[in-house]
C-alpha positions in Angstrom: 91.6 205.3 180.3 91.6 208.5 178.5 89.4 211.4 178.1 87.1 211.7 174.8 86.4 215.3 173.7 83.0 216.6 171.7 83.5 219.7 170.2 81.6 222.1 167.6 83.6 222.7 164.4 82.2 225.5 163.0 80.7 228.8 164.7 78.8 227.1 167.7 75.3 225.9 167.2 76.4 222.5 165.7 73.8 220.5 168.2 76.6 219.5 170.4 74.5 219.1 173.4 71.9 216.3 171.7 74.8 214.2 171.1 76.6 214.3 174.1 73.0 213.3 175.5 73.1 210.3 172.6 76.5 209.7 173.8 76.3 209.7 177.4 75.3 206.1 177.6 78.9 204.7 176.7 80.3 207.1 179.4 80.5 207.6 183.2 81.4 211.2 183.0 80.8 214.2 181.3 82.2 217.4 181.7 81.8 221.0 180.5 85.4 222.4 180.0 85.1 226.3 178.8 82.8 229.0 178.2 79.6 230.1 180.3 75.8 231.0 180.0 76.2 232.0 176.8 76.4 228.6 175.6 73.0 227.3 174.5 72.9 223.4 174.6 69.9 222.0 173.7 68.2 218.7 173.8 65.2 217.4 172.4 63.9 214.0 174.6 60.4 212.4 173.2 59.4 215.8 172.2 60.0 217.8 175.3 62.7 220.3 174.6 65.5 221.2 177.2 68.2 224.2 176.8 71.2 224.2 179.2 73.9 226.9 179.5 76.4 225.7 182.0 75.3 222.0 183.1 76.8 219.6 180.9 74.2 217.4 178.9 74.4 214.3 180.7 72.6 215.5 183.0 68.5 213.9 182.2 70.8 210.5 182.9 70.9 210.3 186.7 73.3 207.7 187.0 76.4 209.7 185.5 78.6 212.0 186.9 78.1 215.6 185.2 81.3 218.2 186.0 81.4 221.8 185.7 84.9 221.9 185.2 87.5 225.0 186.1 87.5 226.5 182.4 83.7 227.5 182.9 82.7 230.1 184.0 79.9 230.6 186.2 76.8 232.9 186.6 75.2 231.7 189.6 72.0 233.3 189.4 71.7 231.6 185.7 72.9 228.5 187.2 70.1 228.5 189.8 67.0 229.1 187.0 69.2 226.3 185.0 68.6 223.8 188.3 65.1 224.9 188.9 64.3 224.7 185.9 65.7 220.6 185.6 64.0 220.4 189.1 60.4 221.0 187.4 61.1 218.7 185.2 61.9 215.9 187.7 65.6 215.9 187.5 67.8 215.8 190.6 70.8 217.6 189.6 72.2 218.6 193.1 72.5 214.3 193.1 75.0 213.9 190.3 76.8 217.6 189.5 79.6 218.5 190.6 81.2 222.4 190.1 85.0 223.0 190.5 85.8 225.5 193.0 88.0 227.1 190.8 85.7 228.4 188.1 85.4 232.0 188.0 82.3 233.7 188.9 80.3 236.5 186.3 78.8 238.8 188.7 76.1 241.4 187.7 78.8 244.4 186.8 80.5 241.9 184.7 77.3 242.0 182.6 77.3 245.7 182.5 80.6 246.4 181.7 80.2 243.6 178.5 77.3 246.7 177.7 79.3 248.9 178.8 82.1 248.1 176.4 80.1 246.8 173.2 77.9 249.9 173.4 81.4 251.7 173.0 82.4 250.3 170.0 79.8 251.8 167.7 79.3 250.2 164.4 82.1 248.1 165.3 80.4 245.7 168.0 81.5 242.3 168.2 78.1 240.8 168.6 78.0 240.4 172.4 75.5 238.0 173.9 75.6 240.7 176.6 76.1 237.8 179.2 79.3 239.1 181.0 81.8 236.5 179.4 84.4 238.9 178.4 84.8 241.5 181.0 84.6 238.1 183.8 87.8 236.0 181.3 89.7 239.4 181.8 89.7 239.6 185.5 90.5 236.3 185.6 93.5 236.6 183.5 94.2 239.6 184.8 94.4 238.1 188.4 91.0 240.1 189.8 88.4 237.7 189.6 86.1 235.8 191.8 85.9 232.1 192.3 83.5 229.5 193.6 86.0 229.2 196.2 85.6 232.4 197.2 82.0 231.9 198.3 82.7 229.8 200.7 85.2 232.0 202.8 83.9 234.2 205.3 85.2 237.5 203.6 83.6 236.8 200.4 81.0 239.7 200.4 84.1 242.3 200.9 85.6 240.6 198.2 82.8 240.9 195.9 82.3 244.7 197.2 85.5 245.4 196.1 85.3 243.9 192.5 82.6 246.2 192.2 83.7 249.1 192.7 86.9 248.7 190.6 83.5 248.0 187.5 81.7 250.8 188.8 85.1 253.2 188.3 85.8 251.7 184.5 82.1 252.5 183.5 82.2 256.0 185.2 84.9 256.7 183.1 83.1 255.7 179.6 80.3 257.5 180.6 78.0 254.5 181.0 74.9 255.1 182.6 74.8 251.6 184.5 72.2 253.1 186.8 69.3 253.3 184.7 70.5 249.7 182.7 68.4 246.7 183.4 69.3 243.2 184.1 66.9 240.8 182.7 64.2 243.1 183.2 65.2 244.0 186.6 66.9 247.3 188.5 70.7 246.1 189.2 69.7 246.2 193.1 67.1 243.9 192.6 68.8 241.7 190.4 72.2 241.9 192.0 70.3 240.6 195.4 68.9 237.7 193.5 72.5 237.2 192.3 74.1 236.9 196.0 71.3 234.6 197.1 71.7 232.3 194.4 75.8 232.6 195.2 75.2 231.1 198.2 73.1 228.6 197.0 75.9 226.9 194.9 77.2 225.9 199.1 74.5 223.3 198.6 76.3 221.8 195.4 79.1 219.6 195.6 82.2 221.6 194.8 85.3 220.3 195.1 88.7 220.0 193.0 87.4 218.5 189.6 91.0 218.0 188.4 92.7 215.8 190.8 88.7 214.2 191.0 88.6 213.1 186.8 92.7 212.3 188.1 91.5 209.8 190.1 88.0 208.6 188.3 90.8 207.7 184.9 93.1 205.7 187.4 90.3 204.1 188.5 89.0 203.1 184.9 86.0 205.2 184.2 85.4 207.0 180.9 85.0 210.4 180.4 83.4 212.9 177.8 84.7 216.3 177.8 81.7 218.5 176.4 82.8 221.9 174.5 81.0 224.9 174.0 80.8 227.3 171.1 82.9 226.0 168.1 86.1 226.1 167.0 86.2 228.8 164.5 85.1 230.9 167.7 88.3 230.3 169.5 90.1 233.1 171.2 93.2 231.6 168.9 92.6 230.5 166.2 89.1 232.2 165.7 88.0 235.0 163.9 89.3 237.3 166.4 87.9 239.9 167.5 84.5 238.4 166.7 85.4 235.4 168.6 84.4 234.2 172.2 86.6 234.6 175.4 88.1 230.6 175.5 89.7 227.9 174.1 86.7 226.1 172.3 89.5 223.4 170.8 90.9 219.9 171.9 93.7 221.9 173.8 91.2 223.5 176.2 89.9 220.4 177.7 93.8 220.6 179.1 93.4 223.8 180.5 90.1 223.8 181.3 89.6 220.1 182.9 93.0 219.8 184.6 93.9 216.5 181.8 97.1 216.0 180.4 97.6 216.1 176.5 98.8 212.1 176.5 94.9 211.7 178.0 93.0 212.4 175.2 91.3 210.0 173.3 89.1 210.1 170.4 88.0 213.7 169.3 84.4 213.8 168.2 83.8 217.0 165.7 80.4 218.0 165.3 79.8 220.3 162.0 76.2 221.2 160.6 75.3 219.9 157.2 75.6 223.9 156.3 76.9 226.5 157.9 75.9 229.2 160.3 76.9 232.0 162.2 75.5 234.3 165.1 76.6 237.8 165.6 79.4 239.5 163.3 82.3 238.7 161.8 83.4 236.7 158.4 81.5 233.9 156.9 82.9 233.6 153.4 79.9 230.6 152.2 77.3 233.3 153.9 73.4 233.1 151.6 71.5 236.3 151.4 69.4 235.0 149.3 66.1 233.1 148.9 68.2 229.7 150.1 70.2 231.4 153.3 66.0 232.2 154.3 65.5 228.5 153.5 68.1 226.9 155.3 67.5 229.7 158.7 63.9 228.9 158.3 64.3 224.7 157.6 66.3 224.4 160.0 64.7 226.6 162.8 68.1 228.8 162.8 67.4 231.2 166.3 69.7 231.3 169.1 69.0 228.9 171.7 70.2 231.7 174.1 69.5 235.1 172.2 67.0 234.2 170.0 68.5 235.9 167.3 68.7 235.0 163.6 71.8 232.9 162.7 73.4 233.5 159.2 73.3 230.7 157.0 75.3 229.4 153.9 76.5 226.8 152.6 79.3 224.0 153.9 82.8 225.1 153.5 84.9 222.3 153.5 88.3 224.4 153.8 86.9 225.5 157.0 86.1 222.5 157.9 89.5 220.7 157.2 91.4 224.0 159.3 89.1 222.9 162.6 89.6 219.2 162.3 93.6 220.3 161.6 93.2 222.0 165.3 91.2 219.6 166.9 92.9 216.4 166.0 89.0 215.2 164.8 89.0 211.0 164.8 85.3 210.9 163.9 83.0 213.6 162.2 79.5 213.9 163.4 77.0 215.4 161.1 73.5 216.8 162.4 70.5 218.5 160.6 70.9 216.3 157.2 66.8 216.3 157.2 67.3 220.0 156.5 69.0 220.0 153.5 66.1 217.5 152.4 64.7 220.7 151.0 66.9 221.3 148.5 67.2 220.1 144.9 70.9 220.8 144.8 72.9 221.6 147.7 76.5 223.8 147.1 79.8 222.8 149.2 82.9 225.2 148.9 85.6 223.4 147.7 88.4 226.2 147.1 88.4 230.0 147.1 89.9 232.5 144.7 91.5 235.3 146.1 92.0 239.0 144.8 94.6 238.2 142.5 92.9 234.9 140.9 95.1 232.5 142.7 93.2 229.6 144.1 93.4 227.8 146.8 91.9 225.3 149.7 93.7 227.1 152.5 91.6 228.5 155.7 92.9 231.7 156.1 90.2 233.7 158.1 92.6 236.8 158.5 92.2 237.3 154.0 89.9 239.5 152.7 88.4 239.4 149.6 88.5 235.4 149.0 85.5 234.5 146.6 84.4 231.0 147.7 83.7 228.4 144.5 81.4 225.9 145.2 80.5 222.5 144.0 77.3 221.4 143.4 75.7 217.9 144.3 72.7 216.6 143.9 69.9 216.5 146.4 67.6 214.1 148.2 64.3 215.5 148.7 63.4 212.7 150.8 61.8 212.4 153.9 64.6 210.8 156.2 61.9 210.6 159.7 62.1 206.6 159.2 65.8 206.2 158.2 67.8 204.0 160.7 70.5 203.0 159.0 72.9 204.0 155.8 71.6 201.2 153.2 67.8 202.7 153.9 69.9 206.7 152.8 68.6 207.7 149.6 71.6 207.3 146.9 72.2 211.6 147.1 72.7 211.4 151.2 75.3 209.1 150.8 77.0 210.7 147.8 77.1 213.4 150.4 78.6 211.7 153.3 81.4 210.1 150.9 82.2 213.5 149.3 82.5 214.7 152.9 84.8 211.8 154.1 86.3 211.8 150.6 87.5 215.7 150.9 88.2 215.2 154.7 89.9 212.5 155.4 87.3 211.9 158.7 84.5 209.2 158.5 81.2 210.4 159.6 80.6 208.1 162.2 77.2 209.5 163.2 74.5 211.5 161.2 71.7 213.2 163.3 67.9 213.4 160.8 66.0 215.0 163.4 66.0 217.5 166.5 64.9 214.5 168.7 67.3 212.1 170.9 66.3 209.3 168.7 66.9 210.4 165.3 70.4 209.9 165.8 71.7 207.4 163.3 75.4 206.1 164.5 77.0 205.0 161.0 80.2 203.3 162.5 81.6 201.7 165.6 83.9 203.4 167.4 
């Protein structure tokens, strides 16, 4: 067996987590590879909305096995509200979750020294989520951090001690006045004592070695999903750095960050918006500032499932587009909010760009300034697509869409999503 991998294509917020929930069925696994709270999954089941950070979205099926995998990182107090939080809803997720014991841990200084450090950079901020990712991927690079491991030693509060004070030094020296900062509303004291408790708390999970664990689950013929968070053009790579996240968001970190070997991975599924959009700063050469970028944010409820802030909108960019499936190794595109662009009379794709000295070209080169994108303009649908099941019931424009897409790829769209909820998921091809 081999490991399938679901990843975003564009810059996060492509509704990854309703389809691994859609896909979850054909699996026995799923499992989160990278990134941390600031990942904001969510899922839409019979009208009842659900947003995970760190569980993988298997989880509302009780009978699969959901893995937190060594990539991730870990905020334990957000993981605690994140299981409470399933609990009230009558999921049992200390019953089928599983956290490697080699994830790093964000602790509360991690989270001010990401303020600490963003609140540096003047007009230059990178758009933080403010959640501690950064600072907690550089001690762990940097050989300082703390693991889930660590929690269950018998030093492990001298160990955290002393990771805080090496935070506490760095933010003396900018000047950062971490004292009168709050946490989620709270003092630090208060909320770093909620953080501890709810450390301990993760003794009660079942933590174990996930890699040689999906090792043996693939020798013993199960399937597995490997769920990714953020989107490719966010990678620390091949992103657009430094407005990027901490991790590998691409097919190659499911290596790193599940323990798999590259001759274990299957079929790649690439999830990309019927537009585009974009949190925080950095480029976004199809970016709308007009009436239709309001459109599309406001059709297609565009607010951060974590921060709540507006996401930038514009059109597709099928250069982009082509660069992340070129990374990923994409075997099937999947293609959600469609119903969104049922708005529009025309709808714009950019097809080339022309740079500062008139050339033209198709090629993805993030790292260029000044490329004007050129756009081509299709038709639109303006139809209701609530009651579509199937392609043949698509109105003619849809389709157009779908084949210009494939057509300009070189990736079928195997599945369209019409609708926020789990079952207006429309799977167009077998696979």
């Amino acid at each position: 067996m081999k490991v399938d991998v679901l990843l975003g294509l564009q810059w996060g917020d492509e509704g990854k987590g309703k389809i691994v929930d859609v896909l979850t069925p054909r699996y026995d696994i799923i499992a989160r590879f990278q990134g941390g709270p600031n990942a904001g999954h969510t899922l839409e089941i019979k009208g009842d909305k659900h947003v995970l950070h760190t569980i993988p979205s298997g989880i509302f099926h009780p009978e699969k096995t959901n893995v937190i995998g060594n990539g991730v990182i870990i905020d334990p107090l957000s993981l605690k509200g994140e299981l409470e939080r399933l609990r009230a809803k009558g999921v049992a997720p200390e019953k089928n979750l599983i956290v490697s014991k080699k994830s790093h841990l964000i602790l509360p200084t991690h989270r001010l020294l990401d303020a600490t450090y963003e609140a540096s950079k003047g007009d230059a901020k990178i758009g933080s989520t403010l959640k501690g990712i950064g600072p907690t991927y550089t001690d762990k690079t940097a050989r300082n951090g703390l693991r889930v491991t660590d929690i269950l030693s018998d030093d492990f509060r001298n160990r955290y001690d002393s990771l805080k004070k090496q935070h506490l030094d760095i933010m003396d020296s900018y000047g950062f006045d971490y004292k009168s900062y709050e946490l989620d509303g709270m003092s630090f004291d208060h909320y770093e004592q909620m953080w501890l408790d709810a450390a301990n708390e993760i003794k009660e999970l079942k933590v174990m070695s996930t890699e040689n664990f999906i090792d043996r689950q693939l020798r013993e013929g199960k399937s597995i999903l490997a769920e990714g968070a953020q989107g490719t053009l966010l990678d620390i790579e091949f992103g657009s750095y430094p407005f990027v996240t901490s991790s590998n968001t691409i097919t190659a970190g499911v290596c790193s960050g599940l323990g798999v070997a590259p001759s274990k991975i299957g079929r790649v599924f690439g999830i990309v918006k019927a537009y585009c959009t974009r949190v925080g700063s950095g480029p976004f050469p199809t970016e709308l500032h007009d009436n239709d970028g309001q459109k599309l944010r406001d059709e297609g409820n565009e607010y951060g499932a974590t921060t709540g802030r507006p996401r930038r909108c514009g059109w597709l960019d099928i250069n982009a587009l082509n660069y992340s499936i070129m990374l990923n190794g994409v075997t099937d595109l999947v293609m959600t909010k469609a119903d969104v662009l049922s708005a529009f009379d025309e709808i714009k794709v950019c097809d080339r760009y022309q740079e500062k000295d008139g050339e033209i070209t198709q090629e993805f080169d993030i790292e260029k300034s000044g490329l004007e994108p050129l756009f081509k303009t299709l038709k639109g649908w303006k139809t209701n697509l609530d009651d579509k099941t199937k392609a043949s019931e698509f109105p003619e424009a849809l389709n157009d869409y779908l084949k210009y897409i494939e057509e300009n790829s070189g990736v079928p769209v195997s599945i369209l999503s019409v609708g926020a909820d789990r079952d207006k998921t429309i799977v167009l091809r077998d696979f």
